[in-house]
N, C-alpha and C positions, 0 to 999 in steps of 0.2 A: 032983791035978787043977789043982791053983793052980800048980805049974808049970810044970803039959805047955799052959797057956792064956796062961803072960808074954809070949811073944814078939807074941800079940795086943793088949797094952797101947800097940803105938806107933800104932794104927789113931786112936787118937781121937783123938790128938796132931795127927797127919795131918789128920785132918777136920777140928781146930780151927783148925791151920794155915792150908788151903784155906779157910775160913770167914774168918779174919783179912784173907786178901788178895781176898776177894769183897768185906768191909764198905768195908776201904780202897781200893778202886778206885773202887765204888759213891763212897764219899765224894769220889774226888778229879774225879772225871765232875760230881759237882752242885757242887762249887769251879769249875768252868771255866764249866756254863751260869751259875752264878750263887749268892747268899750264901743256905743252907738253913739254916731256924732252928737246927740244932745247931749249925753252928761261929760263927752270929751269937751265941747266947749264952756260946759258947768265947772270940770274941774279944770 
């Protein structure tokens, strides 16, 4: 069963992937309106 279901292990990857460039968009959209408390306590 653990098998015939591996080829389904790269869905989350995927997901997480697509999630990674959702946060970093998001984040790079609030750097151009202006300084959002997370990357003011980054920099």
């Amino acid at each position: 069963m653990l098998y015939q279901r591996k080829p389904l292990k790269l869905a989350p990857c995927a997901s997480y992937f697509s999630f990674c460039i959702f946060i970093l968009s998001v984040l790079f959209l609030s750097l151009i309106d202006g300084c959002i408390p997370l990357t003011c306590v980054i920099h």
